[in-house]
C-alpha positions in Angstrom: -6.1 339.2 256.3 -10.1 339.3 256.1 -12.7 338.0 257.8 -15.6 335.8 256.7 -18.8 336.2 257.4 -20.8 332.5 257.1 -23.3 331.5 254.5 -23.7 328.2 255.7 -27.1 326.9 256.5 -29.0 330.1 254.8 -31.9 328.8 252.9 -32.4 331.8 250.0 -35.0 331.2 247.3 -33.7 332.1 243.9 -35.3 333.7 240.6 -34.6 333.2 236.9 -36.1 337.0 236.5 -33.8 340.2 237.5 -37.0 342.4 238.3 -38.1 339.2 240.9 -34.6 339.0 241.6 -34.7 342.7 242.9 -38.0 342.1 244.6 -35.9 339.8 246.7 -33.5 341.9 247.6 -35.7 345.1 248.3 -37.5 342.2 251.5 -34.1 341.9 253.1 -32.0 345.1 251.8 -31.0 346.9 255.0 -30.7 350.8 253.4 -33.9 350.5 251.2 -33.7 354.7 251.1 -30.5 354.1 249.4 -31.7 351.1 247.0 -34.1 352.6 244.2 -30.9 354.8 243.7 -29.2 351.4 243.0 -31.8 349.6 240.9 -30.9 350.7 237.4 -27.2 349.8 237.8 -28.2 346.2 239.5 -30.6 345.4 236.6 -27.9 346.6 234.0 -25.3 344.7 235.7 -27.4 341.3 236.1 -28.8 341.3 232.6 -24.5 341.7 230.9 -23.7 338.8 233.1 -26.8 336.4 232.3 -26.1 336.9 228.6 -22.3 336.0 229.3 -22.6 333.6 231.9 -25.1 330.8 232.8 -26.7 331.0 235.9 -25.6 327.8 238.6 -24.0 327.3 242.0 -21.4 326.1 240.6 -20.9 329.7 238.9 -18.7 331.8 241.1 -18.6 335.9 240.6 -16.2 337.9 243.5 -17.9 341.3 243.7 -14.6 343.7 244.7 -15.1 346.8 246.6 -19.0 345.9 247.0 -20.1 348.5 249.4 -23.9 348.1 250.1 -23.8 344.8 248.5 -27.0 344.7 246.4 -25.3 344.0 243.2 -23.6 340.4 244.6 -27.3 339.7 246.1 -29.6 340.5 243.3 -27.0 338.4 241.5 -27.3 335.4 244.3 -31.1 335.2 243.6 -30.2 334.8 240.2 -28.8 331.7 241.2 -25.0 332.6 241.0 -22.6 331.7 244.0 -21.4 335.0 244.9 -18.6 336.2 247.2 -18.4 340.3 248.1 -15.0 342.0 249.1 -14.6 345.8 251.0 -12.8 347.4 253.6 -16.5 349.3 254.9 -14.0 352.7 255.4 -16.2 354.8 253.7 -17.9 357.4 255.5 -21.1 356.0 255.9 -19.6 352.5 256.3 -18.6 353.9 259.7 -22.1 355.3 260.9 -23.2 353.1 264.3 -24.1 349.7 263.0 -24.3 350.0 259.4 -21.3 348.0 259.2 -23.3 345.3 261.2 -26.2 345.4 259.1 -24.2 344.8 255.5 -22.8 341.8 257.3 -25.7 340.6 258.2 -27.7 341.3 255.0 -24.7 339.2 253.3 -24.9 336.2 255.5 -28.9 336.3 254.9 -28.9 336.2 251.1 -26.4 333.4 250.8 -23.4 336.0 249.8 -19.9 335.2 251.4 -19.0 338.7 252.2 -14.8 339.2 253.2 -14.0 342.0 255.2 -10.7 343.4 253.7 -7.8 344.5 256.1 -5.0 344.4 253.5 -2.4 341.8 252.9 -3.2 338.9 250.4 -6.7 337.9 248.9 -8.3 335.5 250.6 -9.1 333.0 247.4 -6.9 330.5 245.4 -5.8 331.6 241.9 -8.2 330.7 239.5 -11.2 330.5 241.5 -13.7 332.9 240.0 -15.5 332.7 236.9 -16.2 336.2 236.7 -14.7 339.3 238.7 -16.1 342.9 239.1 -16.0 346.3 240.0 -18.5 348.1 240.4 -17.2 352.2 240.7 -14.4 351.1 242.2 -11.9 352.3 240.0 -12.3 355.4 239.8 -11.8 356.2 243.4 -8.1 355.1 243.3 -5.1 357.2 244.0 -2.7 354.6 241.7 -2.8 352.9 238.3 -5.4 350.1 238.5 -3.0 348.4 237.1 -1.5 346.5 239.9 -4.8 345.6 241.3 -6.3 344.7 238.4 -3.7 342.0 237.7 -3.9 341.0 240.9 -7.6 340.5 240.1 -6.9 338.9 237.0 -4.9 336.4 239.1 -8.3 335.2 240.6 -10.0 334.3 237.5 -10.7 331.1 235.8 -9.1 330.6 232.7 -12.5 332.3 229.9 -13.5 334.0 233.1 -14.6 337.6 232.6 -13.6 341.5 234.1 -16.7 343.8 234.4 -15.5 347.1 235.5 -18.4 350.0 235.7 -17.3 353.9 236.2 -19.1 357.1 235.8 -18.3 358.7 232.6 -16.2 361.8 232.7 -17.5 363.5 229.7 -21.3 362.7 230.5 -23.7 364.8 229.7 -24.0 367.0 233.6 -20.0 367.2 233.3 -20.0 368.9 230.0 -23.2 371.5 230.9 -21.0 372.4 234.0 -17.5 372.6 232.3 -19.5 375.2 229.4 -20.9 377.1 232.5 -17.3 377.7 233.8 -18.1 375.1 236.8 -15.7 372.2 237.6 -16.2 369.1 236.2 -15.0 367.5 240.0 -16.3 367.2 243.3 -17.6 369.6 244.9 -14.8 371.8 245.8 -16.3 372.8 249.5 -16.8 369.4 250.3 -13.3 368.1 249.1 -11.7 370.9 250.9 -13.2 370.1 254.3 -13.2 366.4 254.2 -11.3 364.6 256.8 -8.7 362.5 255.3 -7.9 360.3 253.5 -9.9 361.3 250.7 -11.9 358.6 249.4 -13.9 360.0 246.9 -13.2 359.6 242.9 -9.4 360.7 241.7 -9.7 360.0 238.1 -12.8 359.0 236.2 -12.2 357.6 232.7 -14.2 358.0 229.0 -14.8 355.4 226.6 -11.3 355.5 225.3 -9.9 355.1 228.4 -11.7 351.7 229.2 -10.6 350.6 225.4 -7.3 350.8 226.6 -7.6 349.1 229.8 -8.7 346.5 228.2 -5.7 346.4 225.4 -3.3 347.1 228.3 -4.2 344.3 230.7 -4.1 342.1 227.2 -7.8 341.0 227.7 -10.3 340.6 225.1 -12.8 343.0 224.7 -16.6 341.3 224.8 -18.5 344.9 225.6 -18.1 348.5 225.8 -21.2 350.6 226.3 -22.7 353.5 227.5 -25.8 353.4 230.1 -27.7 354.8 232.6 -27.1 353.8 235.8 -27.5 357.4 238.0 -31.0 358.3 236.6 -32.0 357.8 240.6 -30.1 361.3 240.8 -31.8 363.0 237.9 -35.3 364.6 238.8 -37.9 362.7 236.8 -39.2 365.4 234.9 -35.8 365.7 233.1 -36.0 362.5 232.4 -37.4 362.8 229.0 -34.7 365.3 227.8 -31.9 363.2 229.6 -32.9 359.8 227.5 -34.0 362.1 224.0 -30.3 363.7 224.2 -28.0 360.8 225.5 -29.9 358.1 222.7 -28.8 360.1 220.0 -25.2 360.8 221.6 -24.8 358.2 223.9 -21.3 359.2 224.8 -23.5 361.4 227.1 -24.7 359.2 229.3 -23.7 359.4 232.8 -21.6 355.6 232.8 -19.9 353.1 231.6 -19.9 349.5 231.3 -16.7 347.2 230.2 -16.2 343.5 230.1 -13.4 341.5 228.8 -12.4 337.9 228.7 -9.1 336.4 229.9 -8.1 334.1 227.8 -6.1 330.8 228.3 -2.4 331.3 228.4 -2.9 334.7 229.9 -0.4 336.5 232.1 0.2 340.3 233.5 1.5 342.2 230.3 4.7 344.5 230.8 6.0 346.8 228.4 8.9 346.6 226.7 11.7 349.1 226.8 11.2 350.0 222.9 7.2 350.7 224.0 8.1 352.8 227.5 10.6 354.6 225.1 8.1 355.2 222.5 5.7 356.6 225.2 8.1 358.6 226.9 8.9 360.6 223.8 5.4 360.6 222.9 4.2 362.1 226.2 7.1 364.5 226.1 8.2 363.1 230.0 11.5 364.2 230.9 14.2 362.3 233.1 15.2 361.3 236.0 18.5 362.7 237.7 19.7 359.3 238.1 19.1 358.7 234.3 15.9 356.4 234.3 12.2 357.2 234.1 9.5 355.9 236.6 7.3 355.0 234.3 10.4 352.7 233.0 9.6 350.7 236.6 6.8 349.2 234.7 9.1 347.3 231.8 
C-alpha cells in the first residue's frame, strides 16, 4: 500500500541546463542547509541520464528510496516525468513536520511522490524508462537481489538501472583502516542507536557493482568513480582530495553504475552446477538436512 501525493494542476517551469535546473530546485527546496551537501551528486546524476536518455514528459524515471527528494526534482526541471518512492523512517524523516514538507516540496515541483508502507509497488510492469537508487543499497540487511528484480520488473523493455553507493575502499576508508581505525560507522553511534538500525550494512567496490550487473544479467552501459561527498570534505583539502583520487580514481569517495535491460529479459537464477561451483569455491559447509541456503536461490 502507498499513498500518493497529487501533481495535478502544478505549473513547474522547466530547464534544458542542470546548473538552472538546480537553481530551481534551491527556490523551493525545503532543507536548503542540507542541499549544497547534495549538489555534486544531483549534477552527476542528471548529466549520466541526459546522455542516456532524452529529456520529455513522456520520459518516466521512479526514483526508489528518494529521501529528500532533490535528485527526482532537479531531474523534473529537466523536463523528465518523475515519480519518487520512500518509507520517510529515517531518523530525520521523523523530526515534527519534515515529513510534511518533502510531501509538499514533491507535489510543488511536479514529482509524484509514493509513500511506501510495504506490500506491492504501486506501478504496472513495464512502466518506467529508467529506475534508480540513489545510496539505497547499501543500507540493506539482505541481498539486493530480490529487490532489485523486483525493480527490474518496473522497467520498460531498453530502460536503464542507475544504482549510486559510497565506495568502500575510498580514499578516507583506507587512511582510517592504515591508522588502525574502522572502516564502519562510528562505533558509539551504532552502539547507542535505537533500533532498527538503518544506517549502511554493506557498502560495495568497483567489483562488486561489475558483478551486480553480470548477476542480474543486465548490460553494463557505465561504471565510474566520482565525487559526490566533497560537501563533507573541508575545502582546503580539496586540492589534495582531487590531485590524489585523478590519478587513482578507485579512491574516490562513490560510485556510479548503470545498466540496460534488454528485451527478452527475465530474473536470472543459478543453476545447480553454478551454486555447486560456488559453494566449493567459497568453502561453505552444509546444512544438517543436506542442502545449502544459498541453494534456495537455484
Amino acid at each position: 500500500m502507498s499513498t500518493l501525493v497529487s501533481t495535478a494542476a502544478v505549473e513547474w517551469t522547466t530547464t534544458s541546463n542542470v546548473a538552472d535546473a538546480m537553481n530551481l530546485v534551491r527556490d523551493r527546496f525545503p532543507f536548503p542547509q542540507s542541499l549544497d551537501r547534495q549538489v555534486p551528486g544531483c549534477v552527476n546524476v542528471s548529466q549520466t541520464i541526459m546522455r542516456h536518455l532524452p529529456a520529455a514528459k513522456t520520459t518516466r524515471i521512479l526514483d526508489f528510496g528518494c529521501g529528500f527528494g532533490e535528485k527526482a526534482a532537479v531531474l523534473s526541471a529537466l523536463g523528465y516525468q518523475c515519480s519518487a518512492y520512500d518509507d520517510l523512517q529515517d531518523d530525520w524523516h521523523k523530526f515534527p513536520g519534515n515529513r510534511e514538507a518533502i510531501e509538499k516540496f514533491a507535489a510543488g515541483i511536479g514529482v509524484e511522490f509514493r509513500l511506501a508502507r510495504g506490500g506491492q509497488f504501486p506501478w504496472a510492469p513495464r512502466t518506467f524508462d529508467l529506475v534508480m537508487l540513489n545510496d539505497v543499497i547499501e543500507h540493506l540487511h539482505d541481498s539486493p537481489r530480490t529487490l532489485l528484480n523486483s525493480l527490474l520488473q518496473l522497467l520498460k523493455e531498453d530502460g536503464f538501472l542507475l544504482i549510486t553507493v559510497p565506495n568502500a575502499v575510498n580514499i578516507r576508508k583506507r587512511i582510517d583502516v592504515l591508522f588502525g581505525r574502522t572502516n564502519h560507522q562510528n562505533f558509539k553511534f551504532y552502539y547507542w542507536h535505537p533500533d532498527p538500525w538503518r544506517g549502511h550494512v554493506r557498502e560495495y567496490t568497483k567489483g562488486d557493482l561489475r558483478l551486480l550487473s553480470q548477476h542480474l544479467g543486465l548490460k553494463l552501459i557505465e561504471l565510474r568513480a566520482c565525487d559526490h561527498m566533497l560537501g563533507r570534505i573541508p575545502r582546503p583539502f580539496h586540492p589534495f582530495y582531487r590531485a590524489v583520487t585523478g590519478v587513482f580514481r578507485g579512491w574516490k569517495d562513490s560510485w556510479l553504475l548503470i545498466a540496460k535491460k534488454e528485451k527478452g529479459w527475465k530474473p536470472r537464477k543459478m543453476t545447480r552446477a553454478e551454486v555447486s561451483h560456488l559453494i566449493s569455491g567459497l568453502g561453505l559447509g552444509v546444512y544438517p538436512s543436506g542442502t545449502t541456503r544459498i541453494a534456495n536461490t537455484v
